[in-house]
N, C-alpha and C positions, 0 to 999 in steps of 0.2 A: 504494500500500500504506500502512496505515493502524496504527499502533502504540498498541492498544487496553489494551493491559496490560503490567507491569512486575510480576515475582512473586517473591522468592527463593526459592530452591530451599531444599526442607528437606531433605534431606541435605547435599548442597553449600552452605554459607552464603556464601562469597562469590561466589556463583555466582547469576547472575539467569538466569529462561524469560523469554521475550520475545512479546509477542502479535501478533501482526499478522491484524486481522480476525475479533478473537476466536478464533486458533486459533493454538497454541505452537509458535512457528518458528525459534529461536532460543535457545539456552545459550550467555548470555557472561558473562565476569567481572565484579568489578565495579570494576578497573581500567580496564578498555575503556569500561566504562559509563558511567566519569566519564570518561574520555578524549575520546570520541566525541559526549560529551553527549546519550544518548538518552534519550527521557521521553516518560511515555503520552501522546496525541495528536500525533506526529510523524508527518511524513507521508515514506515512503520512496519513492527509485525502483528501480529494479532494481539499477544500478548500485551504487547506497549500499548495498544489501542485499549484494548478491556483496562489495562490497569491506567490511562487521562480519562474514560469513561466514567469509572468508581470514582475517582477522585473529583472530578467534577460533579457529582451528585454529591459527595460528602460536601462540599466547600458550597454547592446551589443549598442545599437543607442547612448548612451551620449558615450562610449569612441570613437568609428565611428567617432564621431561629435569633438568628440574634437582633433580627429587626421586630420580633415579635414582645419578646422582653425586654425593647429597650421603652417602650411606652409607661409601661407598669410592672410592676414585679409579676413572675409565673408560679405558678409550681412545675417541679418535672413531668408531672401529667399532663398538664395543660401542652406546652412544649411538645409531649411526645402525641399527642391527639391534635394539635394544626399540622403537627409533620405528615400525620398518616392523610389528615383532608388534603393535604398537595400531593400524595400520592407516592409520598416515598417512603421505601421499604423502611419495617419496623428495625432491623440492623443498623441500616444509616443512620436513623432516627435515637437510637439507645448513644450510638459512637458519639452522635452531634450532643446530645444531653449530658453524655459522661464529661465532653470536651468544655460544655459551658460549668460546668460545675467546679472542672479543674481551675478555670479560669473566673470564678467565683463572681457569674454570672447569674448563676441558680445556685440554690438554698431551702433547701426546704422547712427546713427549722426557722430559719427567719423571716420566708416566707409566711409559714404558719402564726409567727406573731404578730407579722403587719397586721395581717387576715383579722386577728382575733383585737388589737387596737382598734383597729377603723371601725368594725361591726359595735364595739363597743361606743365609740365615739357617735355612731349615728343612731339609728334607729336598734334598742336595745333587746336581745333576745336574751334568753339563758341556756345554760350551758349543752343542753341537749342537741337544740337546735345549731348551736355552733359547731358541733363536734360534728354533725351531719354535713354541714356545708362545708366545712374543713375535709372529711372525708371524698365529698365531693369532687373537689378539686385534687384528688390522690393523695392527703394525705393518711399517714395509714394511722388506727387506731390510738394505737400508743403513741405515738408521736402528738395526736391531736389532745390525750387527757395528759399530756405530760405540761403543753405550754397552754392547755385549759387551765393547770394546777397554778399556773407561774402566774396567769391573770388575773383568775375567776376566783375569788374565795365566798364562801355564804353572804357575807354581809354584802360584797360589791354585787352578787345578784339579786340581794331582796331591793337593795336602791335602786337599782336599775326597771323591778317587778314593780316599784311603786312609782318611779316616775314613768312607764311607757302606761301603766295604769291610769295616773292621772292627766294623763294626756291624751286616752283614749275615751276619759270621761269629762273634762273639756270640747271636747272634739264633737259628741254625741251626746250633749249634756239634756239635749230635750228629748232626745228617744230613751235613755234611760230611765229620767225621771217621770216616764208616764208606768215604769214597772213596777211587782211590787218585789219587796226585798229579797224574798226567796229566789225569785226568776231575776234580778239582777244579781246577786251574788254569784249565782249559775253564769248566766254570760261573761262576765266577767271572770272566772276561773278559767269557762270554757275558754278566754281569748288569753289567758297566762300558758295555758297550757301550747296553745297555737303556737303561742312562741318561743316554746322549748323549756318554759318555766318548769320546774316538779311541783308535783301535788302538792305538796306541803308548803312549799315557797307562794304556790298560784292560789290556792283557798287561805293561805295565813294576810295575805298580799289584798286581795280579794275582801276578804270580811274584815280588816280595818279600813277600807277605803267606803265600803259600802255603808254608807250613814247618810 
């Protein structure tokens, strides 16, 4: 195989087509390009070709990836799940995640505590509901009760159980008040619980706000 032309892409500028035999076989950067030292009249084997092929999808998925985390923090799930929707193999995909991790681009432990800050800072859930949305986003169990442990103690969920309480009874203060206490007490637990609150937090939370 015979590497007859060298083109930049004109959309993609750092992006070279590559020719082999007068016919475009090949989109790679132009990192790899100085890397690899390819240049018109090089003569390939199969070999050589398969192995700028691989490496050219590693380096299309790592820069993918790293323009994807550069918005907002990931998790490594999230990362390995846009890789698969652009359709590249879960191998490249694992290599591209191990590679941002080493380069302390993804975190999943720290990830996990932004996660659990901000949730706290905005609209306030308890701990159940977090650890689900934390799992969500791949992290795994323990990981998620361990920087639950480091945030969430009893008391910062009953505050939290009583201010999203009194805020949903502000909010709703004339459809509550045509209930009577039993059946407000009730919706009221029922919407702690919604929120990942425990029984005991959402009825103790619940029947001191209920007056």
């Amino acid at each position: 195989m015979l590497i007859t032309k060298i083109e930049r892409c004109r959309r993609e500028r750092s992006r070279y087509d590559v020719y082999i035999d007068e016919k475009p076989a090949l989109r790679i950067s132009d990192t790899l390009l100085v890397k690899w030292g390819i240049f018109a009249g090089m003569e390939l084997d199969e070999k050589t070709f398969e192995k700028f092929t691989a490496a050219e999808k590693r380096e299309s998925a790592y820069q993918q990836a790293l323009n994807f985390v550069s918005y907002r923090p990931r998790s490594s799930r999230e990362v390995l799940d846009k890789l698969a929707g652009k359709r590249f193999d879960r191998d490249v995909a694992v290599q591209v995640v191990d590679l941002l991790k080493d380069q302390h681009y993804l975190n999943d432990v720290e990830f996990a505590r932004m996660f659990v800050r901000d949730r706290l800072k905005g609209k306030p859930m308890g701990r159940s509901l977090l650890r689900k949305k934390l799992m969500e986003k791949g992290i795994s169990f323990q990981l998620s009760d361990r920087v639950l442990k480091e945030y969430v103690t009893d008391e910062d969920e009953e505050a939290a159980a009583k201010a999203l309480l009194a805020r949903k009874l502000r909010a709703s203060a004339t459809r509550f008040s045509k209930m009577d206490s039993l059946t407000r007490q009730r919706r009221l637990t029922e919407y702690l619980l919604q929120r990942g609150f425990s029984f005991e937090i959402a009825s103790k939370t619940a029947r001191s706000l209920n007056r």
